[in-house]
DRENTINU-540423 format. One record per residue (C-alpha): residue number from 1; residue in one letter; x, y, z. Coordinates in steps of 0.05 Angstrom, whole numbers, always signed. Layout:
! residues N
+-----+---------+--------+--------+--------+
! num ! residuo !      u !      v !      w !
+-----+---------+--------+--------+--------+
! NUM !       A !      X !      Y !      Z !
...
+-----+---------+--------+--------+--------+
! end
This chain:
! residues 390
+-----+---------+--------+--------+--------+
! num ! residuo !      u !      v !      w !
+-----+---------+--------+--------+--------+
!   1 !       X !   +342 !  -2778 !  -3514 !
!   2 !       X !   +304 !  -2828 !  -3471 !
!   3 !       X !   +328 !  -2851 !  -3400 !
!   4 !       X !   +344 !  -2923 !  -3431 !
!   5 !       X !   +390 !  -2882 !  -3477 !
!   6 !       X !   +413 !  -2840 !  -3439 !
!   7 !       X !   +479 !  -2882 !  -3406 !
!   8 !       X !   +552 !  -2882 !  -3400 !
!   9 !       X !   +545 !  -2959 !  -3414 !
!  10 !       X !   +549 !  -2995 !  -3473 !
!  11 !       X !   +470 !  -3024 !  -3442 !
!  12 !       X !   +430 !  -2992 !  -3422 !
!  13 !       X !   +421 !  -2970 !  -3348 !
!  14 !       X !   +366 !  -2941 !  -3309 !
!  15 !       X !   +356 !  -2917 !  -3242 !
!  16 !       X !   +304 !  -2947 !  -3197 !
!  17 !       X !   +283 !  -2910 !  -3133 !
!  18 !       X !   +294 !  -2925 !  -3062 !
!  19 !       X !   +268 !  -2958 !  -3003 !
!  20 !       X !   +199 !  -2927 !  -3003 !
!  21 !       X !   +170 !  -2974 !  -2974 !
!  22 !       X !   +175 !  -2959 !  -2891 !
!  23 !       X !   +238 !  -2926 !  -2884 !
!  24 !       X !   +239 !  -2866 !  -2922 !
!  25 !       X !   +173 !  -2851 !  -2902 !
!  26 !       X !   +205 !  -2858 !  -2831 !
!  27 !       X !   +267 !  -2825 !  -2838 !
!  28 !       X !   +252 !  -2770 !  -2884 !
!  29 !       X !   +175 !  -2756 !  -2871 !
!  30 !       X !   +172 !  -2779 !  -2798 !
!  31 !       X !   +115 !  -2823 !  -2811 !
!  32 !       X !   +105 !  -2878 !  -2753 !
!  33 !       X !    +81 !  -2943 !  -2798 !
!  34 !       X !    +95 !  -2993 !  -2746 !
!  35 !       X !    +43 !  -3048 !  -2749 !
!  36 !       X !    +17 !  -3105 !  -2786 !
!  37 !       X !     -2 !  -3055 !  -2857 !
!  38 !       X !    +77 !  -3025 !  -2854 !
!  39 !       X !    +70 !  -2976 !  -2910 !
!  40 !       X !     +3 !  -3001 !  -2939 !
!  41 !       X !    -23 !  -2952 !  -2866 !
!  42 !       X !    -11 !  -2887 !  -2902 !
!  43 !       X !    -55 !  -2892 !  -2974 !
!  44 !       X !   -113 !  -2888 !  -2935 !
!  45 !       X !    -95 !  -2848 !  -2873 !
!  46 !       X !    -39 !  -2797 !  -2908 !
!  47 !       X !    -37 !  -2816 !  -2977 !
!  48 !       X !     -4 !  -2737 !  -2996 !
!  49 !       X !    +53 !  -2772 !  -2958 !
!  50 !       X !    +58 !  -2819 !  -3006 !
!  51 !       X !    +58 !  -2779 !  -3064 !
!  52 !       X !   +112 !  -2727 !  -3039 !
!  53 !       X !   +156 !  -2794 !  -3033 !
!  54 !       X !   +148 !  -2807 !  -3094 !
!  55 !       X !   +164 !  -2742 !  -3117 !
!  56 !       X !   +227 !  -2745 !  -3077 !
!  57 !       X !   +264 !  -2795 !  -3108 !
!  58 !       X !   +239 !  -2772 !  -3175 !
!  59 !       X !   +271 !  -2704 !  -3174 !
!  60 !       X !   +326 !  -2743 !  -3140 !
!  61 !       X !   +341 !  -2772 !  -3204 !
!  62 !       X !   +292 !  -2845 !  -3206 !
!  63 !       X !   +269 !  -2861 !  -3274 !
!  64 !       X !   +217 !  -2920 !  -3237 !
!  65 !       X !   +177 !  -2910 !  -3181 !
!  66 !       X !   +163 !  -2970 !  -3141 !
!  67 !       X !    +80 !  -2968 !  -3112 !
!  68 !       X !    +67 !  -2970 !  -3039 !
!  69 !       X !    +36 !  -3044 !  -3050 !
!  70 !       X !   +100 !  -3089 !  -3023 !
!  71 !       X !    +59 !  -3112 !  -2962 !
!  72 !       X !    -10 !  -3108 !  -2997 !
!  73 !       X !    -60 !  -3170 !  -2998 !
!  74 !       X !   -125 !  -3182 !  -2975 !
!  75 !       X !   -103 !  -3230 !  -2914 !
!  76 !       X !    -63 !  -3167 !  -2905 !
!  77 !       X !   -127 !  -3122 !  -2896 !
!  78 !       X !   -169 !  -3176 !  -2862 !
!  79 !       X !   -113 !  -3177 !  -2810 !
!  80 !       X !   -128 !  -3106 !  -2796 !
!  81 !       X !   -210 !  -3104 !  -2803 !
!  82 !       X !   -218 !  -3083 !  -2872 !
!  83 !       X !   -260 !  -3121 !  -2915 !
!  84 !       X !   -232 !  -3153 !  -2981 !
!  85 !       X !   -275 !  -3090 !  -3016 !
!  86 !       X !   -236 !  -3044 !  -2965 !
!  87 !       X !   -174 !  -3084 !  -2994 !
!  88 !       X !   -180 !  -3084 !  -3067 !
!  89 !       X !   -202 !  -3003 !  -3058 !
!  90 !       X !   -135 !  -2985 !  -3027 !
!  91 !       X !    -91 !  -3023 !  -3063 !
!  92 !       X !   -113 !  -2993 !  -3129 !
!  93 !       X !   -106 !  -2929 !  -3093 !
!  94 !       X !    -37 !  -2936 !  -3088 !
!  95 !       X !    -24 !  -2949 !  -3161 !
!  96 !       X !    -65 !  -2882 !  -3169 !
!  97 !       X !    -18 !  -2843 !  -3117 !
!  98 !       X !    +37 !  -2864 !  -3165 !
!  99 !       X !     +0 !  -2838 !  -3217 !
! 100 !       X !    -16 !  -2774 !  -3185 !
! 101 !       X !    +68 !  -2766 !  -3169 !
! 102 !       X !    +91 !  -2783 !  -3234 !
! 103 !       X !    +39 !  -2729 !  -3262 !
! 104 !       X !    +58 !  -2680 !  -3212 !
! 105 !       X !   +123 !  -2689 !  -3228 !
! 106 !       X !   +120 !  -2676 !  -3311 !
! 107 !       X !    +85 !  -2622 !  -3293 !
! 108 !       X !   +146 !  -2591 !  -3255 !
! 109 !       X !   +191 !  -2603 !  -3315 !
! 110 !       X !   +143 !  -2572 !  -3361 !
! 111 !       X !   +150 !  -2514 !  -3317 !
! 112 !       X !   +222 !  -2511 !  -3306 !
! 113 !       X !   +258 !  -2536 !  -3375 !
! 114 !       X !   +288 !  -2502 !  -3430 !
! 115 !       X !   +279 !  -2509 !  -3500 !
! 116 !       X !   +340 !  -2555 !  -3498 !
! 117 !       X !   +323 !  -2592 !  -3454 !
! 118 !       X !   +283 !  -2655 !  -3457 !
! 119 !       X !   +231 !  -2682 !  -3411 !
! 120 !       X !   +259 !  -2746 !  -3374 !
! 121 !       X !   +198 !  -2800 !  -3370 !
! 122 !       X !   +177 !  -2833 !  -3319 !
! 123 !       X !   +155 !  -2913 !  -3311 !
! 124 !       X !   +109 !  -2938 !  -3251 !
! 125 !       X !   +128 !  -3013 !  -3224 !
! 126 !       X !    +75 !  -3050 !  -3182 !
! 127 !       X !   +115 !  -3079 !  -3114 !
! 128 !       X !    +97 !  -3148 !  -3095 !
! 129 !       X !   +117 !  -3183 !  -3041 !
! 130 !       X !   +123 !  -3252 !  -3017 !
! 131 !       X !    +80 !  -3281 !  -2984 !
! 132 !       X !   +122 !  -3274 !  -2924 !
! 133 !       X !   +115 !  -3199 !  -2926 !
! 134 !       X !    +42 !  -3209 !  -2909 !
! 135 !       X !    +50 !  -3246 !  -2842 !
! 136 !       X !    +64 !  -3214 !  -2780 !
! 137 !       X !   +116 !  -3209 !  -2765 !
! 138 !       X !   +140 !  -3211 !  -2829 !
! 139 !       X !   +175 !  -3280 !  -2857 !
! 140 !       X !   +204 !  -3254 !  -2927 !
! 141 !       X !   +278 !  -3260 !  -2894 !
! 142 !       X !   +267 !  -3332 !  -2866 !
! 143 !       X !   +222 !  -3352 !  -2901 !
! 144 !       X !   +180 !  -3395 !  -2850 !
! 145 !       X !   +105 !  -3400 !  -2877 !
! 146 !       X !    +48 !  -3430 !  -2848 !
! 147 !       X !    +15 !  -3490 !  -2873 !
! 148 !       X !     -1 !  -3503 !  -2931 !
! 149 !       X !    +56 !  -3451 !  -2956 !
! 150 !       X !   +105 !  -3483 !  -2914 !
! 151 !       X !   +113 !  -3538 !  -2867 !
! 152 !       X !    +79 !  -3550 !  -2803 !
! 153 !       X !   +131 !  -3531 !  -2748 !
! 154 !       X !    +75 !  -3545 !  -2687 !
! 155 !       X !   +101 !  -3604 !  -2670 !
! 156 !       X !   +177 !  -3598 !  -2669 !
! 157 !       X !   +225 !  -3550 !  -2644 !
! 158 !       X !   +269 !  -3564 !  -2701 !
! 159 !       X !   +252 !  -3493 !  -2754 !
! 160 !       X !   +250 !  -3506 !  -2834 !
! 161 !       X !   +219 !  -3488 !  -2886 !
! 162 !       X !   +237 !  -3543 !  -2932 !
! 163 !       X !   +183 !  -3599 !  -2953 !
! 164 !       X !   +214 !  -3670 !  -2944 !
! 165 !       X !   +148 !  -3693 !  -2966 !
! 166 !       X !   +144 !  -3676 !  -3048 !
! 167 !       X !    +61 !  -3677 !  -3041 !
! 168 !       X !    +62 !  -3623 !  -2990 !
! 169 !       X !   +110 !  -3585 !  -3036 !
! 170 !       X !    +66 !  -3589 !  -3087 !
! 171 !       X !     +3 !  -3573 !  -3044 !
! 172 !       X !    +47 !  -3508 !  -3019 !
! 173 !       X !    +59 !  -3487 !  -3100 !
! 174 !       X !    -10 !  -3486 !  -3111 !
! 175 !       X !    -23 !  -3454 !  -3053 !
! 176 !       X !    +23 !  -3392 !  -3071 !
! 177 !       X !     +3 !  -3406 !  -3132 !
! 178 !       X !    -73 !  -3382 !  -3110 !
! 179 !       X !    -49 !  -3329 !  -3071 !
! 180 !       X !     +3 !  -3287 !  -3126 !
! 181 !       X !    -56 !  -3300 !  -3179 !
! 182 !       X !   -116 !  -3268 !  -3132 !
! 183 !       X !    -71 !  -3215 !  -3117 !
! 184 !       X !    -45 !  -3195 !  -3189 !
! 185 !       X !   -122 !  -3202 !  -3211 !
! 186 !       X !   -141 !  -3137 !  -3176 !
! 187 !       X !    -94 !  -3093 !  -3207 !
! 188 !       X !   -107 !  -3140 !  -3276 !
! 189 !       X !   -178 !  -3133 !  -3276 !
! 190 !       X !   -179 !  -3053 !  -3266 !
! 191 !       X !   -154 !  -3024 !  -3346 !
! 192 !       X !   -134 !  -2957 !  -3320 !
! 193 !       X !    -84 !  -2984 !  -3266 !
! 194 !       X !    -59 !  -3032 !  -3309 !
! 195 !       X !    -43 !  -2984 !  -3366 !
! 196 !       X !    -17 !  -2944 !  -3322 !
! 197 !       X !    +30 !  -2989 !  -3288 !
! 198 !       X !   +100 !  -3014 !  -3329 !
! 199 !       X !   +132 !  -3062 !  -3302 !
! 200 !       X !   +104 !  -3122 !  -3244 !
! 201 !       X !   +163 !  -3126 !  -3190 !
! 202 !       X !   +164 !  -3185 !  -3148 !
! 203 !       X !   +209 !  -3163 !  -3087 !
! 204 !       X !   +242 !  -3203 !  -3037 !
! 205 !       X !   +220 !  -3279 !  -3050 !
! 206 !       X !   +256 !  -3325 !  -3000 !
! 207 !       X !   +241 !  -3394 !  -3027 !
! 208 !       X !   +246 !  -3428 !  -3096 !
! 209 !       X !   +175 !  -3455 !  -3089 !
! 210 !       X !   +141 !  -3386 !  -3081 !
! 211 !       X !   +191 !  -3374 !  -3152 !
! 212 !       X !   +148 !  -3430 !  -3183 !
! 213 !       X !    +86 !  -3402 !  -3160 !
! 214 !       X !    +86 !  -3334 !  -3182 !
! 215 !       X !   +109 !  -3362 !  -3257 !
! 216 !       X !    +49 !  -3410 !  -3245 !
! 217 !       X !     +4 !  -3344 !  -3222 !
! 218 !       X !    +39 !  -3304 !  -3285 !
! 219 !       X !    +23 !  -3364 !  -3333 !
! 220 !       X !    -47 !  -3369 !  -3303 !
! 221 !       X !    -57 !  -3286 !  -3312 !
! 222 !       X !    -35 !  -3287 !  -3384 !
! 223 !       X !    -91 !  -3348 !  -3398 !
! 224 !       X !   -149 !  -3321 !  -3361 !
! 225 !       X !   -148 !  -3246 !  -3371 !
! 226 !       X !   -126 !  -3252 !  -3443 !
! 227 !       X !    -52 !  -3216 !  -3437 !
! 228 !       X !     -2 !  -3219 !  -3500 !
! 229 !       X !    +63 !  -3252 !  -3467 !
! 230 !       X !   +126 !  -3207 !  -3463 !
! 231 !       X !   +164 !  -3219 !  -3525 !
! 232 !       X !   +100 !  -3243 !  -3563 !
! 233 !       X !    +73 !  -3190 !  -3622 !
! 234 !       X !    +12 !  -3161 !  -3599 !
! 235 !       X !    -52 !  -3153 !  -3636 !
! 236 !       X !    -95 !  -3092 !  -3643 !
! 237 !       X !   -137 !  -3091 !  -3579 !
! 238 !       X !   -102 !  -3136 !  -3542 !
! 239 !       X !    -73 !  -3114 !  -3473 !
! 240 !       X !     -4 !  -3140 !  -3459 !
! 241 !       X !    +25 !  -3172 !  -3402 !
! 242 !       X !    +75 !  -3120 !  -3368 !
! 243 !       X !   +159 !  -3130 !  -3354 !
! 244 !       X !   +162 !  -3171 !  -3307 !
! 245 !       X !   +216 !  -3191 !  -3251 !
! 246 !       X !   +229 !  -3234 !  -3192 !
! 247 !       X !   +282 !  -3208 !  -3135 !
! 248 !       X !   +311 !  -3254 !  -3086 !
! 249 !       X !   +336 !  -3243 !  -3023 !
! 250 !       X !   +398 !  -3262 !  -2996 !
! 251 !       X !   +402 !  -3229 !  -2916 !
! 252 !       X !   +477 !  -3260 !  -2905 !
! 253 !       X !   +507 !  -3270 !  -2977 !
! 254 !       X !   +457 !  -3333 !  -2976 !
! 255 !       X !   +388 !  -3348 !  -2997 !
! 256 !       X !   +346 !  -3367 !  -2936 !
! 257 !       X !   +314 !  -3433 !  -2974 !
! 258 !       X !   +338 !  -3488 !  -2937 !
! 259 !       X !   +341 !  -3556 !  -2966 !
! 260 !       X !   +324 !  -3627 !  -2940 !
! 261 !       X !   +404 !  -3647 !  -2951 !
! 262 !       X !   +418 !  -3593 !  -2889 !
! 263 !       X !   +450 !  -3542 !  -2935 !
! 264 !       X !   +417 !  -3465 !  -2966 !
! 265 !       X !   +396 !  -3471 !  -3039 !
! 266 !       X !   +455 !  -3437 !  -3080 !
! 267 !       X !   +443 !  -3370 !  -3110 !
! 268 !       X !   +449 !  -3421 !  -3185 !
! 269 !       X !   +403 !  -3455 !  -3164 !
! 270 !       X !   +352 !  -3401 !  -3142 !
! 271 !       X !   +375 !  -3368 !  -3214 !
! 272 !       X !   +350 !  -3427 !  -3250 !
! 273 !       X !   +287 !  -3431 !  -3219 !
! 274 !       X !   +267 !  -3366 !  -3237 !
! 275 !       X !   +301 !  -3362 !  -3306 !
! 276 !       X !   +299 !  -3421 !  -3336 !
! 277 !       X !   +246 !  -3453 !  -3379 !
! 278 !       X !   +208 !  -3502 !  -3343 !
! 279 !       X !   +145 !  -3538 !  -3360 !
! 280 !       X !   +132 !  -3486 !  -3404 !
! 281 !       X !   +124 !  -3434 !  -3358 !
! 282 !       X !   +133 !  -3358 !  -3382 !
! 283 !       X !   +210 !  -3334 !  -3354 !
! 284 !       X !   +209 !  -3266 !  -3323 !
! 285 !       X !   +236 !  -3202 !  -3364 !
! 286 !       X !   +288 !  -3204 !  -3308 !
! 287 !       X !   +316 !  -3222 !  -3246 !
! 288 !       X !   +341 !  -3192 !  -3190 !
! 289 !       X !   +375 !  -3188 !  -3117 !
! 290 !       X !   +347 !  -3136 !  -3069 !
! 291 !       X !   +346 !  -3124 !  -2989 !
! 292 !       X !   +419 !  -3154 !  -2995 !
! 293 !       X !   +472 !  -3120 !  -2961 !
! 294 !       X !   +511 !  -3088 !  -3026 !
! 295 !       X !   +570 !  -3125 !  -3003 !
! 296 !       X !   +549 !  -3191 !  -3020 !
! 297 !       X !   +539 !  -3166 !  -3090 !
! 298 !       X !   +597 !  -3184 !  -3140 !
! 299 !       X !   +598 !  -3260 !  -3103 !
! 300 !       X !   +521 !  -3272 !  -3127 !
! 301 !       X !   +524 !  -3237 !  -3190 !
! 302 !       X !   +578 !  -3286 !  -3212 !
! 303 !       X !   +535 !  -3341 !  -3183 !
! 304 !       X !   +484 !  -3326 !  -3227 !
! 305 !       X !   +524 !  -3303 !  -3293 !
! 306 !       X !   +527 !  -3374 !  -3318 !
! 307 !       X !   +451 !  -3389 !  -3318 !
! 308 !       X !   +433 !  -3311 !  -3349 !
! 309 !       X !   +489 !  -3329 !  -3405 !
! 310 !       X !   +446 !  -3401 !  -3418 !
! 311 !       X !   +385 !  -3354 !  -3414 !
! 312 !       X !   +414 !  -3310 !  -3469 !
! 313 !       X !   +439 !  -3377 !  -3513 !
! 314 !       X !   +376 !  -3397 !  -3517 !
! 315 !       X !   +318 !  -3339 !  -3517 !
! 316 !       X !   +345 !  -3262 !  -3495 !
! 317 !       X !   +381 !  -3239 !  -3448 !
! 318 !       X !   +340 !  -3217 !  -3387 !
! 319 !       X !   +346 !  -3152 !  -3354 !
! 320 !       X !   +381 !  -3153 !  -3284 !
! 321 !       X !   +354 !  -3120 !  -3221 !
! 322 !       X !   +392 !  -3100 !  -3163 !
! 323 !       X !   +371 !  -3054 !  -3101 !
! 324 !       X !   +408 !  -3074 !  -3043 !
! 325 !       X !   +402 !  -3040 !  -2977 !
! 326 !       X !   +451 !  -2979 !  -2951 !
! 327 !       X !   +479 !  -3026 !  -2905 !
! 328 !       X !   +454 !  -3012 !  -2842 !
! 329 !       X !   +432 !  -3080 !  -2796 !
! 330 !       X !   +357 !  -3088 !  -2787 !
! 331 !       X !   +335 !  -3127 !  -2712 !
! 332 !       X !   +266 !  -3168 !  -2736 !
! 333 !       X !   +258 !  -3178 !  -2662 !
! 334 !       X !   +257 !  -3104 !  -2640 !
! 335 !       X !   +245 !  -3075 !  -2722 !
! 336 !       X !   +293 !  -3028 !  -2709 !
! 337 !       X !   +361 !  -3005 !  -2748 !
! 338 !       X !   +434 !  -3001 !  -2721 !
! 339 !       X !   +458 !  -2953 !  -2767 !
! 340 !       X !   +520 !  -2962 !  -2810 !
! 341 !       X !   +582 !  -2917 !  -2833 !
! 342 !       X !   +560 !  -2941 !  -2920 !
! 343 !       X !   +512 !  -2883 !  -2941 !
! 344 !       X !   +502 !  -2825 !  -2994 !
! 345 !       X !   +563 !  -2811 !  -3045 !
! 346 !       X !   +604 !  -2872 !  -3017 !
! 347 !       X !   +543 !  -2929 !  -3027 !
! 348 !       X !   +527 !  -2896 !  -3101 !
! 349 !       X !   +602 !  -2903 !  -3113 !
! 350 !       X !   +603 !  -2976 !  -3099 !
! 351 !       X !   +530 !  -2990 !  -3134 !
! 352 !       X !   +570 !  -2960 !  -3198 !
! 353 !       X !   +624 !  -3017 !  -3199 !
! 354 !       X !   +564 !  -3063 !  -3181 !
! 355 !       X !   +531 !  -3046 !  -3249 !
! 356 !       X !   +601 !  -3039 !  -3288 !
! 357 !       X !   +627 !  -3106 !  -3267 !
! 358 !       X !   +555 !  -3126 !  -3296 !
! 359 !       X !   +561 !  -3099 !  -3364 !
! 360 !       X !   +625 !  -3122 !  -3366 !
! 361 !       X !   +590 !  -3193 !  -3366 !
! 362 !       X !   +555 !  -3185 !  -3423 !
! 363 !       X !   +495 !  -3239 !  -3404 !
! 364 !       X !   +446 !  -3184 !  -3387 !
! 365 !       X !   +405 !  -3141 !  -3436 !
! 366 !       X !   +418 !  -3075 !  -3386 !
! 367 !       X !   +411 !  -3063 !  -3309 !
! 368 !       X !   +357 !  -3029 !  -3263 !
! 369 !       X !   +402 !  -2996 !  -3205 !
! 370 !       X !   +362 !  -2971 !  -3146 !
! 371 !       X !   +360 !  -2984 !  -3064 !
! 372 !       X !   +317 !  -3018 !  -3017 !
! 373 !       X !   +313 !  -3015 !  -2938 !
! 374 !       X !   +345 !  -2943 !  -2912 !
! 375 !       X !   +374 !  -2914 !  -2976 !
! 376 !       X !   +342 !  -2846 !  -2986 !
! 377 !       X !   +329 !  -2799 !  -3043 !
! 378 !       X !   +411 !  -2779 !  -3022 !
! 379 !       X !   +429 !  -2844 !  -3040 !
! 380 !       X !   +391 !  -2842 !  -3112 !
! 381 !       X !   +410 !  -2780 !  -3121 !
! 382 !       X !   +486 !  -2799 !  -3118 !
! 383 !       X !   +472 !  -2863 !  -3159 !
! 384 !       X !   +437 !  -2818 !  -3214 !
! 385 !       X !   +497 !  -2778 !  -3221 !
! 386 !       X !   +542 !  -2839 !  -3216 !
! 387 !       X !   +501 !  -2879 !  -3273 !
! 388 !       X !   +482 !  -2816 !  -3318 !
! 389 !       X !   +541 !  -2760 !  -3298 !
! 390 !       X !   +496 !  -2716 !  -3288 !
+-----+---------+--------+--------+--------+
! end
């Protein structure tokens, strides 16, 4: 029985890792990855670190790994001294350290299981952030970019980072536009990291413009490297154009997208600028809410319900996403954590009426349940035995 089959649900359910990406590396390894690279530091300089994280949440239960590439990008690298070579080198490298986990990890099960027993596979998602996860300090949960991918703040004391000027918009698109598409080419143009990897996560995206872009970078990928669409049969030879999704954030219950009325774009409306067909660009496998306290949960999912069930009227139903944080409050200013009472058993326990109040729904074709910032391989483990009974 596979690990899509393999559910309590009448969909099907699988269990996505947890936050990787900085702070399990800090609280469980006791890596320091303060500074402008974040968790991109360690591939290079410790990437056995890397790999034993990976292998943590895997025999914690994780059916998808998530790569060490959130805050990966060549501005990223230049920022640092490396060259866009240097770059491109280490960001394949930590597709490869995936790899090398998920290997590692068959392995052990070859060793350990019974003839009963049946080997649980293993999928590899590429992490993408925003473009706001490049900057320093980061933007992702404000979502205040520098010209051209936002407006020009220099001049006023007033912050946004809404366009009232629809050229400038545009000029921002393309701009992200640029910048998603340059960044999915390196891991496009190398066949063994692609084939390797299963699904393309885009994590964290803050505005509805940097939405359009990376559908404009996705639509622009599947033209120029010669990828079979998702949903499209594909021809001998062909390489195919991996799951996709796009995760929002929502740091409050709200998305950070302001607009030029005075109000935050509505959790509908960031839903149907990721899901819906629009000037014929390709609509993501599914969509998804992460670095979102899991309170604010059940009031977005029923936000976006409507727009997944016109999704499903019209094409499929897309897959939903959700890795909210353990609940503990992050402090940009200082980049530290006050820690909060919501961990372990208790946090699984609410993720599992989370994902059954989502089946219930019936709008989504099954659900990816996993953590981001502060939830462990203690959390996933308790969410693994939640989902599957283990």
């Amino acid at each position: 029985m596979t690990a899509e089959e393999k559910t309590q649900y009448s969909f099907p359910t699988l269990v996505l890792d947890g936050g990787l990406v900085g702070t399990t590396l800090e609280d469980v390894f006791h890596r320091d990855i303060s500074g402008p690279l974040w968790s991109a530091k360690p591939i290079e300089e410790d990437p056995e670190v890397i790999i034993e994280a990976h292998l943590a949440f895997l025999r914690a239960g994780a059916d998808i790994i998530l790569t060490s590439t959130y805050q990966c990008a060549h501005n990223t690298f230049e920022r640092s001294g490396y060259s866009r070579e240097d770059a491109r080198h280490i960001m394949l490298k930590s597709v490869r350290l995936a790899m090398e986990a998920k290997h590692r990890f068959l392995e052990e099960q070859r060793d350990t299981k019974t003839s009963s027993q049946q080997l649980r596979s293993v999928m590899v998602a590429l992490s993408l952030g925003p473009y706001g996860a490049t900057l320093y300090p980061a933007q992702e949960f404000d979502g205040f970019y520098p010209p051209p991918f936002g407006p020009d703040l220099s001049r006023t004391s007033e912050k946004t980072n809404t366009f009232e000027d629809a050229s400038k918009e545009q000029a921002a698109i393309e701009a992200l536009t640029t910048f998603h598409f340059e960044r999915l080419s390196v891991f496009a143009d190398e066949p063994e990291v692609w084939d390797a990897v299963d699904f393309v996560a885009f994590e964290t995206v803050p505005l509805r413009r940097e939405i359009t872009a990376i559908r404009r970078a996705v639509a622009e990928l599947q033209t120029t490297k010669d990828l079979v669409p998702i949903g499209v049969p594909r021809n001998d030879g062909n390489r195919m154009m991996k799951r996709w999704w796009i995760s929002t954030v929502h740091p409050d219950g709200r998305y950070p997208e302001m607009t030029v009325e005075g109000r935050r774009a509505t959790t509908t409306e960031v839903a149907e600028a990721a899901l819906l067909c629009e000037n014929e660009l390709p609509s993501p496998w599914g969509f998804g809410i992460n670095c979102t306290s899991i309170e604010f949960l059940p009031g977005l999912l029923q936000e976006v319900k409507n727009v997944a069930k016109e999704v499903a009227v019209g094409w499929r139903k897309p897959w939903l996403v959700l890795y909210p944080n353990r609940g503990d409050l992050y402090e940009p200013k200082t980049q530290t954590w006050e820690k909060r009472n919501k961990e372990g058993a208790g946090w699984a326990e609410e993720m599992r009426t989370v994902v059954d109040e989502a089946g219930k729904a019936q709008v989504w074709a099954g659900v990816i349940a996993g953590g981001c910032c502060k939830t462990g391989p203690d959390e996933i483990s308790c969410l693994a035995q939640e989902l599957r009974n283990i």
